[in-house]
PyMOL Python script that loads the backbone (N, CA, C, O; Angstrom):
from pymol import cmd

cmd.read_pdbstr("""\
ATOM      1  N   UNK A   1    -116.346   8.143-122.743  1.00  0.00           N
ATOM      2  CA  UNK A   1    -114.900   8.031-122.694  1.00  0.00           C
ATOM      3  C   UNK A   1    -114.502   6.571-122.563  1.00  0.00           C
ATOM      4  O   UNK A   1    -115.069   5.758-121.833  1.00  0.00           O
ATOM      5  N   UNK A   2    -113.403   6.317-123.401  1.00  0.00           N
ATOM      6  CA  UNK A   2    -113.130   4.821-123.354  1.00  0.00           C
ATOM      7  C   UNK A   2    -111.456   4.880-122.057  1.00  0.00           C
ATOM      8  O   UNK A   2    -110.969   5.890-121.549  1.00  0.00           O
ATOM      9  N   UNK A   3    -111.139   3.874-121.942  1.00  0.00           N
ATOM     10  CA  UNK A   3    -109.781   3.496-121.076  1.00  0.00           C
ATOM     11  C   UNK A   3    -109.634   2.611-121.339  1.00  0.00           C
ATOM     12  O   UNK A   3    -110.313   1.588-121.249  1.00  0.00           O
ATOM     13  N   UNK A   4    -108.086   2.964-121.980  1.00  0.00           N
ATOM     14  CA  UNK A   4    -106.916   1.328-122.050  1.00  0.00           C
ATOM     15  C   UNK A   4    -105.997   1.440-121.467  1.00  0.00           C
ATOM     16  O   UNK A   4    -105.812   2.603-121.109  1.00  0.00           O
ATOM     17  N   UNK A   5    -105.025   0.527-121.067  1.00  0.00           N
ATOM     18  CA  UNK A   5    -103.962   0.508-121.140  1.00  0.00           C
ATOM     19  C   UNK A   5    -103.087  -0.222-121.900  1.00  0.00           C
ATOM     20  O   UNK A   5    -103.290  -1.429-122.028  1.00  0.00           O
ATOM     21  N   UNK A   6    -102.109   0.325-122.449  1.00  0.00           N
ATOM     22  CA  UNK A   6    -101.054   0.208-123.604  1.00  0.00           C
ATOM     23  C   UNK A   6     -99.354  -0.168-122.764  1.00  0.00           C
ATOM     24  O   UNK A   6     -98.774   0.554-121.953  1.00  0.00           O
ATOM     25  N   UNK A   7     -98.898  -1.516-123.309  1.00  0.00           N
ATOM     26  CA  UNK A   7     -97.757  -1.822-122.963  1.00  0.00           C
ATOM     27  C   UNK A   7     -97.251  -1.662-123.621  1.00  0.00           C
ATOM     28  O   UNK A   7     -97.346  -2.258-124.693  1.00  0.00           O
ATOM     29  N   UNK A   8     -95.863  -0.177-123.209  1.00  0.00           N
ATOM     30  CA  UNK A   8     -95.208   0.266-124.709  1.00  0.00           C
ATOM     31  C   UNK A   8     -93.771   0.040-123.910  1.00  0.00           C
ATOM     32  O   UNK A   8     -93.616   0.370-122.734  1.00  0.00           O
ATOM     33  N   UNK A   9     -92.690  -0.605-124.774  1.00  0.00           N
ATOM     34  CA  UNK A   9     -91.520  -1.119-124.862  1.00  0.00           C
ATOM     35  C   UNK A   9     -90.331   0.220-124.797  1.00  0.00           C
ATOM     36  O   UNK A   9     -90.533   1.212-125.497  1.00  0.00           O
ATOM     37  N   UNK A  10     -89.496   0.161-124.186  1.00  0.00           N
ATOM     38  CA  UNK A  10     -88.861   1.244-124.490  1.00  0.00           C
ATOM     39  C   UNK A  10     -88.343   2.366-123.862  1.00  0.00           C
ATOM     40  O   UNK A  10     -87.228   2.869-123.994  1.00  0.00           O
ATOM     41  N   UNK A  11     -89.768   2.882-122.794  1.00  0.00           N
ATOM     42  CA  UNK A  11     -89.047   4.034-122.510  1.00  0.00           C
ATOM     43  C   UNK A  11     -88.770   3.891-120.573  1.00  0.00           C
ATOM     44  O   UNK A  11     -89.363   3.206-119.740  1.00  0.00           O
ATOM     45  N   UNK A  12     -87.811   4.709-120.459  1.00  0.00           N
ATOM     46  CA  UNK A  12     -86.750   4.502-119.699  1.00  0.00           C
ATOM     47  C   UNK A  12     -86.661   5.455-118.769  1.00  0.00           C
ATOM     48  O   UNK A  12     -86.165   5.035-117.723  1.00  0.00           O
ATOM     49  N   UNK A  13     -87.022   6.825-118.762  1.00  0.00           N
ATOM     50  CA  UNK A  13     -86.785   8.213-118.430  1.00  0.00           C
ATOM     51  C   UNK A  13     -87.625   9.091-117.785  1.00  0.00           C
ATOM     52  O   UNK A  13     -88.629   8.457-117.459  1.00  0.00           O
ATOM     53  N   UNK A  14     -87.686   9.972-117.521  1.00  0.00           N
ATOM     54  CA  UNK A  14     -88.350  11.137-117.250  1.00  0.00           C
ATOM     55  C   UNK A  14     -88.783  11.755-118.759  1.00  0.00           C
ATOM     56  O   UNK A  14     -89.848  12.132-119.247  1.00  0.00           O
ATOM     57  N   UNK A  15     -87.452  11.664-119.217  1.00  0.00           N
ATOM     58  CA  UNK A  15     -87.467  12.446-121.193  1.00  0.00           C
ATOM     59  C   UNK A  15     -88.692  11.244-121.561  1.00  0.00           C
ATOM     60  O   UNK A  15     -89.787  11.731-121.842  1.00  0.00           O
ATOM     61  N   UNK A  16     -88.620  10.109-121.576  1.00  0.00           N
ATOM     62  CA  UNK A  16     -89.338   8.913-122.269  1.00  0.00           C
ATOM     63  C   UNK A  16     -90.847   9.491-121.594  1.00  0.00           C
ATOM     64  O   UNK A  16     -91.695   9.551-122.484  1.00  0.00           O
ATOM     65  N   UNK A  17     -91.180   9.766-120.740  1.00  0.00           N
ATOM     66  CA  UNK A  17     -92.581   9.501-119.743  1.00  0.00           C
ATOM     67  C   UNK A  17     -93.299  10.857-120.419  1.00  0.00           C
ATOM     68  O   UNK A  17     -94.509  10.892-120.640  1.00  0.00           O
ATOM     69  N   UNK A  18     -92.510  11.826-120.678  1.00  0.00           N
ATOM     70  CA  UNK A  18     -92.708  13.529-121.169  1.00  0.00           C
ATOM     71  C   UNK A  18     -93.244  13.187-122.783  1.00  0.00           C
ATOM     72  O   UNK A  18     -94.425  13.206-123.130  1.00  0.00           O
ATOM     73  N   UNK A  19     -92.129  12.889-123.622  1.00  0.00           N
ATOM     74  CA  UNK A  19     -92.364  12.423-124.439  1.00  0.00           C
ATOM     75  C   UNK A  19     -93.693  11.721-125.193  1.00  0.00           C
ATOM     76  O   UNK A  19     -94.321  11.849-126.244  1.00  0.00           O
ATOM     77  N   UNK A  20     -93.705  11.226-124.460  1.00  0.00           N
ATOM     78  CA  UNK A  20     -95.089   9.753-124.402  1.00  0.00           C
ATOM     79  C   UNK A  20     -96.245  10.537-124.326  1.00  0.00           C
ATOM     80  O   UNK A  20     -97.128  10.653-125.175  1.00  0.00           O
ATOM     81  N   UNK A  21     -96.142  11.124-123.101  1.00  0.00           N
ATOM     82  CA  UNK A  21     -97.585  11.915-122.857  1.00  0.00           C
ATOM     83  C   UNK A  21     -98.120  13.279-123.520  1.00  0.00           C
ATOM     84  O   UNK A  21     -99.285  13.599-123.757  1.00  0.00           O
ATOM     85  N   UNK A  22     -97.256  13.795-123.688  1.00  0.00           N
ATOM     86  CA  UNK A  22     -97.499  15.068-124.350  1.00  0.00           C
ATOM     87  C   UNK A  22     -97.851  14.438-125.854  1.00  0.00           C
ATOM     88  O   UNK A  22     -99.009  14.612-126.236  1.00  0.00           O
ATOM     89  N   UNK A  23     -96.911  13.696-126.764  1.00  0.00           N
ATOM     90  CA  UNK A  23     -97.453  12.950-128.387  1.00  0.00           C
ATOM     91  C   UNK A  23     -98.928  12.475-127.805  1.00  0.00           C
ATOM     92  O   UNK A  23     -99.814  13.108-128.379  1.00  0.00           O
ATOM     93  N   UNK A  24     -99.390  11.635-126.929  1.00  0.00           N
ATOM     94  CA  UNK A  24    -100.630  11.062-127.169  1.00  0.00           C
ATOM     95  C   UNK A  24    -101.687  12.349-126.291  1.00  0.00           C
ATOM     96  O   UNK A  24    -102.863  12.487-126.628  1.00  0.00           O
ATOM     97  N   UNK A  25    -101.070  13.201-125.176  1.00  0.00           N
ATOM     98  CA  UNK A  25    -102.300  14.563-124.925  1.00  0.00           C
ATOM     99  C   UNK A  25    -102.662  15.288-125.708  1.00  0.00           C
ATOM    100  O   UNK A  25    -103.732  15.868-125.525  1.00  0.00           O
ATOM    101  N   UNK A  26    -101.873  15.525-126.906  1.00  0.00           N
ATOM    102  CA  UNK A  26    -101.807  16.336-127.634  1.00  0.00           C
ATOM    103  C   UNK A  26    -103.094  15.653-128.864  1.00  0.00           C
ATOM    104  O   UNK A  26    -103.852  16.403-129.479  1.00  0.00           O
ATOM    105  N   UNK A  27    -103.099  14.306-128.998  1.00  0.00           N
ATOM    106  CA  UNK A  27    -104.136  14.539-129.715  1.00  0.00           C
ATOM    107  C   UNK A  27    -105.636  14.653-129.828  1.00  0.00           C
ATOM    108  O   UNK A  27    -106.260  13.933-129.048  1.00  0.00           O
ATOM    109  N   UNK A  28    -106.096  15.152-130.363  1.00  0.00           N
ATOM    110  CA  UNK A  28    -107.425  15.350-130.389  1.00  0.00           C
ATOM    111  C   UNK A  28    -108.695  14.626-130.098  1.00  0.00           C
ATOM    112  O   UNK A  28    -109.176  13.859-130.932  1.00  0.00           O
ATOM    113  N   UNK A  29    -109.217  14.831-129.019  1.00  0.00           N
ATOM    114  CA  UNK A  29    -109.995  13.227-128.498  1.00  0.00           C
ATOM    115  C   UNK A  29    -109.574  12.696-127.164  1.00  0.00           C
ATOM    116  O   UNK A  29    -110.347  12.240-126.322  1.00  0.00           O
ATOM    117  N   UNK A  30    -108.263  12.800-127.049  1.00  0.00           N
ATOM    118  CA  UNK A  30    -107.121  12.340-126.007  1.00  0.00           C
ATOM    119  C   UNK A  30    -107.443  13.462-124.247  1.00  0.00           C
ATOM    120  O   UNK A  30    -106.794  14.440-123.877  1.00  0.00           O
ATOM    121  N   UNK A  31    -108.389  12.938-123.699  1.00  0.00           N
ATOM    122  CA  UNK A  31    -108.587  13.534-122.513  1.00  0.00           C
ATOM    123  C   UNK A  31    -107.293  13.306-121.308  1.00  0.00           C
ATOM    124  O   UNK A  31    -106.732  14.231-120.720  1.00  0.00           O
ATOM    125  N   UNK A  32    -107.077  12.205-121.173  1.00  0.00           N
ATOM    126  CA  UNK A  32    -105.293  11.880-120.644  1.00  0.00           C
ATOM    127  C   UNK A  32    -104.600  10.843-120.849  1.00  0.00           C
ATOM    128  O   UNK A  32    -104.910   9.725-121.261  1.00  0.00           O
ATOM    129  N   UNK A  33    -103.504  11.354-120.488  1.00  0.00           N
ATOM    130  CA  UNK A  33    -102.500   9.907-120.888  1.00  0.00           C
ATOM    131  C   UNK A  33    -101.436  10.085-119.776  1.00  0.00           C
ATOM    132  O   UNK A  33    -101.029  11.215-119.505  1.00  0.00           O
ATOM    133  N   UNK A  34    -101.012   9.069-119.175  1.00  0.00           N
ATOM    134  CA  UNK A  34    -100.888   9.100-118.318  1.00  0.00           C
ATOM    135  C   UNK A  34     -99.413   7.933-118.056  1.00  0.00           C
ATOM    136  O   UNK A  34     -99.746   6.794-118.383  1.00  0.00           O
ATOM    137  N   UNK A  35     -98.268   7.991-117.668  1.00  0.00           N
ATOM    138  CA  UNK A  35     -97.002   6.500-118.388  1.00  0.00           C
ATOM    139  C   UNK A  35     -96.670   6.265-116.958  1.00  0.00           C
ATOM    140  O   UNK A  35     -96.446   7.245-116.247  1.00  0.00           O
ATOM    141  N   UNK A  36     -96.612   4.954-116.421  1.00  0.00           N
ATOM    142  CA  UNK A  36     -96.181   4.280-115.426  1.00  0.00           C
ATOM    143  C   UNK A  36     -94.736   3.920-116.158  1.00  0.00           C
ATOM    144  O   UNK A  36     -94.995   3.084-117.025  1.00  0.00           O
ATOM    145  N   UNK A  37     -93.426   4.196-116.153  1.00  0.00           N
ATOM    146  CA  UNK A  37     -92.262   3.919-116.135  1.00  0.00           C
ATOM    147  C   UNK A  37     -91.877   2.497-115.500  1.00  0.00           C
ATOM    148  O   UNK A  37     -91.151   1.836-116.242  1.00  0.00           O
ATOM    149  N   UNK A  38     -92.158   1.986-114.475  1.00  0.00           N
ATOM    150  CA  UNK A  38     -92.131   1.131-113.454  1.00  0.00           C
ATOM    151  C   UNK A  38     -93.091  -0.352-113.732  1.00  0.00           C
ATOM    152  O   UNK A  38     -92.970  -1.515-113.348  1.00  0.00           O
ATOM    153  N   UNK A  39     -93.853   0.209-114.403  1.00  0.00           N
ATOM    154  CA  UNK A  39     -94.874  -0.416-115.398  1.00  0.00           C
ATOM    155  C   UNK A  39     -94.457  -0.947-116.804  1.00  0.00           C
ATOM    156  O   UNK A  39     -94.504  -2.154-117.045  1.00  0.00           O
ATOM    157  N   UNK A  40     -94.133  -0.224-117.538  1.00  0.00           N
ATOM    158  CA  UNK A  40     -94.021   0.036-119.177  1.00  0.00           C
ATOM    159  C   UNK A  40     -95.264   0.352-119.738  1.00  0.00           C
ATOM    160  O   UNK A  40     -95.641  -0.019-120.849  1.00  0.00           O
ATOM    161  N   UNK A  41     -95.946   1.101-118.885  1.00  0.00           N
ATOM    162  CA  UNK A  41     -97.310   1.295-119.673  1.00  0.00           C
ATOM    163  C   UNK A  41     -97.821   2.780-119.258  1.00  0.00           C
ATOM    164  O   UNK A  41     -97.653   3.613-118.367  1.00  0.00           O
ATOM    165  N   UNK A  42     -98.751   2.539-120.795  1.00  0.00           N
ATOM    166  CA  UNK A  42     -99.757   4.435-120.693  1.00  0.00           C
ATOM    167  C   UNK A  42    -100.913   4.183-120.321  1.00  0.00           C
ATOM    168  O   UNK A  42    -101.278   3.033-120.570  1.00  0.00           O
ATOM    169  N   UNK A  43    -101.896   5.071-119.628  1.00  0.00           N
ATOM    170  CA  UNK A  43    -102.900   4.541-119.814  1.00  0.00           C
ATOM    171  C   UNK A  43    -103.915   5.936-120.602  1.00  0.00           C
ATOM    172  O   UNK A  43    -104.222   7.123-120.489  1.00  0.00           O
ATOM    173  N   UNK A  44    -104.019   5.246-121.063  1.00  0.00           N
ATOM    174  CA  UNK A  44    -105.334   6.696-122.367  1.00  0.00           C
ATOM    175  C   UNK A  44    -106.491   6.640-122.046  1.00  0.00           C
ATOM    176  O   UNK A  44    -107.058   5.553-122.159  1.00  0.00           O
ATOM    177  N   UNK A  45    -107.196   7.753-121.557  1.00  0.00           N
ATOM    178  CA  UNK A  45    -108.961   7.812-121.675  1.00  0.00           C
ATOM    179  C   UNK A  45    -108.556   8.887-122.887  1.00  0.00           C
ATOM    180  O   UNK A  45    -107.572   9.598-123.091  1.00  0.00           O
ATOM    181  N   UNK A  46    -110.237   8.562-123.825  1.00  0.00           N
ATOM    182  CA  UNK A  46    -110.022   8.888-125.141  1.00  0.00           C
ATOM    183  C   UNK A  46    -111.278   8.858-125.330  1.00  0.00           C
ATOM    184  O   UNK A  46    -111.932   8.303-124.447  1.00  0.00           O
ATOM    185  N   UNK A  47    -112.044   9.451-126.555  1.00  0.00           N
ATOM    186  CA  UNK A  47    -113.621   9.715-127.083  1.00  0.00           C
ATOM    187  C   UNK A  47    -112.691   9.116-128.924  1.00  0.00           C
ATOM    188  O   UNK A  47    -112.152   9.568-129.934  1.00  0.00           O
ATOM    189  N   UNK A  48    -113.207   7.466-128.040  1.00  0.00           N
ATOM    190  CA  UNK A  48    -113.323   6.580-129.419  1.00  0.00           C
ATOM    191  C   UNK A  48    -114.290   7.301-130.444  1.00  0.00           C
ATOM    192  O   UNK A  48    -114.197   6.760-131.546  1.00  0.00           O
ATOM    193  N   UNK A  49    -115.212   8.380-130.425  1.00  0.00           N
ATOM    194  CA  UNK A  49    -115.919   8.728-131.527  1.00  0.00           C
ATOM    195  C   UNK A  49    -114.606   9.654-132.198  1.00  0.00           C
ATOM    196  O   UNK A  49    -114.658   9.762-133.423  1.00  0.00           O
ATOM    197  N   UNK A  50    -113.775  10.135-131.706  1.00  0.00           N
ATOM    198  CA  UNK A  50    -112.707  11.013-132.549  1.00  0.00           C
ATOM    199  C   UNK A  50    -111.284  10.858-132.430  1.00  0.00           C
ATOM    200  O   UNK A  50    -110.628  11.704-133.037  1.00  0.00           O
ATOM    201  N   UNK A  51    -110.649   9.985-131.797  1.00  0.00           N
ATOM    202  CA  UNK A  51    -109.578   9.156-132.145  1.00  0.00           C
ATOM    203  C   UNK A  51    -109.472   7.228-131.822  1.00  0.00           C
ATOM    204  O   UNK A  51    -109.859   6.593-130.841  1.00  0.00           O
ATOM    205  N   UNK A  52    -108.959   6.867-132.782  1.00  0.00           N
ATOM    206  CA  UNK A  52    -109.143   5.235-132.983  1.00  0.00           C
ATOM    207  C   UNK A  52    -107.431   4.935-131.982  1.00  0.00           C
ATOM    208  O   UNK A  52    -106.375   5.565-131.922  1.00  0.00           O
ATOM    209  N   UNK A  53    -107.807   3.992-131.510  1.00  0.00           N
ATOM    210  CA  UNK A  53    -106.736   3.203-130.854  1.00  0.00           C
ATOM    211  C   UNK A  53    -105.541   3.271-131.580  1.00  0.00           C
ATOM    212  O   UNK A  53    -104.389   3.360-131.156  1.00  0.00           O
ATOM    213  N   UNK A  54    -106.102   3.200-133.112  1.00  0.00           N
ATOM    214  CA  UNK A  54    -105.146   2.596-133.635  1.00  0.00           C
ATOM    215  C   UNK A  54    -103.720   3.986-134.002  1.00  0.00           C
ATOM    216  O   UNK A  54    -102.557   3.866-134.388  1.00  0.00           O
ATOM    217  N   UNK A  55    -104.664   5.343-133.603  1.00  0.00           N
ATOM    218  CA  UNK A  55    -104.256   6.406-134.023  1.00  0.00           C
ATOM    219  C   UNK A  55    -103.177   6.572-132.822  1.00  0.00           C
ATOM    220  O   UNK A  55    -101.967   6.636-133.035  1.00  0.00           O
ATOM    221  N   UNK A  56    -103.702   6.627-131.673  1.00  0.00           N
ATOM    222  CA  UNK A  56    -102.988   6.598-130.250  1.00  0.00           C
ATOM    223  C   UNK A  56    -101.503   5.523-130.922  1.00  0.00           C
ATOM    224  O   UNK A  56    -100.533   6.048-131.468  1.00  0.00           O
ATOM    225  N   UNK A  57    -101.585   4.633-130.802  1.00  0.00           N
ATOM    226  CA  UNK A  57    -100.743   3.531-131.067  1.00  0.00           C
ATOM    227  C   UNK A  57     -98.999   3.898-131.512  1.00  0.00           C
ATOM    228  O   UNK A  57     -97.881   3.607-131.086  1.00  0.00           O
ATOM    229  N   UNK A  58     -99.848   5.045-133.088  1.00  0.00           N
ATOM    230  CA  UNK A  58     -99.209   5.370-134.053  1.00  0.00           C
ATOM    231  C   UNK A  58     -98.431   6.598-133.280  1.00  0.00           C
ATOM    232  O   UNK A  58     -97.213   6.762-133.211  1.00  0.00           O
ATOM    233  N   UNK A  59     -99.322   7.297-132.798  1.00  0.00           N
ATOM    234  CA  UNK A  59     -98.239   8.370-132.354  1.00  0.00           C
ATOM    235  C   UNK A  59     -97.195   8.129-131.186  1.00  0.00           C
ATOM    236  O   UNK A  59     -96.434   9.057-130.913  1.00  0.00           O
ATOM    237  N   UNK A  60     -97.115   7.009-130.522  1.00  0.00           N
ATOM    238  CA  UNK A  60     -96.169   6.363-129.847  1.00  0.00           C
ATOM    239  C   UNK A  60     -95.324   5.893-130.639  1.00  0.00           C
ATOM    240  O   UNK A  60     -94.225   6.411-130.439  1.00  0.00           O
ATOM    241  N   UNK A  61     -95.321   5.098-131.507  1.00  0.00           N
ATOM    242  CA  UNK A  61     -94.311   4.536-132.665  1.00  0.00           C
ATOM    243  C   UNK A  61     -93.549   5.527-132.885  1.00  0.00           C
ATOM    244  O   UNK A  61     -92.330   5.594-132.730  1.00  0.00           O
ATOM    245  N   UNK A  62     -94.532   6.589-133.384  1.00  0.00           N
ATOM    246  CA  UNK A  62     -93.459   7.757-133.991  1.00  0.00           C
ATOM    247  C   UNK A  62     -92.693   8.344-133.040  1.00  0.00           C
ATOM    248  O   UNK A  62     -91.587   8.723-133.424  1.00  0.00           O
ATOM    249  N   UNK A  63     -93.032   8.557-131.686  1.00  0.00           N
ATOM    250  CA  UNK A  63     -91.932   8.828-130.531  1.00  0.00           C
ATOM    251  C   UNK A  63     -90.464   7.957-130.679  1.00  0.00           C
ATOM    252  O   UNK A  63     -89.337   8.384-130.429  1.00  0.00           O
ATOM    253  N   UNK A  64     -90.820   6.693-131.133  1.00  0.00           N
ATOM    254  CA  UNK A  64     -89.774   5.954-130.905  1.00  0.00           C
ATOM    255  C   UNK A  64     -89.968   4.659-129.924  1.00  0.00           C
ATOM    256  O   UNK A  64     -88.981   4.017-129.567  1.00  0.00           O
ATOM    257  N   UNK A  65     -91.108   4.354-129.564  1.00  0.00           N
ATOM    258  CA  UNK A  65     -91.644   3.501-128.735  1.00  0.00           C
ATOM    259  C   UNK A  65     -92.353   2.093-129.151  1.00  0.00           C
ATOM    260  O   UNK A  65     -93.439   2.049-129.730  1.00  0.00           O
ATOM    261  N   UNK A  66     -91.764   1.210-128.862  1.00  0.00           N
ATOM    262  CA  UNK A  66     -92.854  -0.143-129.318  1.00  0.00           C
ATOM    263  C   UNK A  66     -93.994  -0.029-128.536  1.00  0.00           C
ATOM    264  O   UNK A  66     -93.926   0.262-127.341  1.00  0.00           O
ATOM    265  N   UNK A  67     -95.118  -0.253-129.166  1.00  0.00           N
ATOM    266  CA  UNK A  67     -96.658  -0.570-127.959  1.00  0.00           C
ATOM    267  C   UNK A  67     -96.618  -2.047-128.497  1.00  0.00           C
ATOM    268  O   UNK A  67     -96.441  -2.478-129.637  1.00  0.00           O
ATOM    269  N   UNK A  68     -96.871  -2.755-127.148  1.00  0.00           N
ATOM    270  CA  UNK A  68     -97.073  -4.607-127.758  1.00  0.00           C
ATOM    271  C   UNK A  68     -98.292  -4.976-127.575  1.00  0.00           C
ATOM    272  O   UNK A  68     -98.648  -6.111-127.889  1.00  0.00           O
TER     273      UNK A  68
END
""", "prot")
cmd.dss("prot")
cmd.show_as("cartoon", "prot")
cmd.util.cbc("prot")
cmd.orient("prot")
């Protein structure tokens, strides 16, 4: 299992923190994700053999979220 943390721009909420986590739990590979509000950040453990960073990334974008 790998761990990052991701500084994503944007969210604001309870709706934003829900949002966030459920798009990146939901994918496949994605053991947790986890959003510090207070922070601006997620943090993802993930099995780099079946999702790429870059995939995580993407499904935040598509929430509506900058990751920097």
């Amino acid at each position: 299992m790998e761990k990052q943390i991701l500084k994503v721009g944007g969210m604001s909420c309870g709706h934003c923190k829900k949002a966030v986590e459920n798009a990146v739990g939901n994918l496949n590979g994605v053991q947790a994700a986890v959003v510090d509000l207070e922070q601006a950040t997620v943090e993802v453990q993930f099995d780099a053999n079946i999702v790429t960073l870059g995939e995580i990334k993407e499904v935040i974008d598509d929430q509506g979220y900058d990751v920097e």
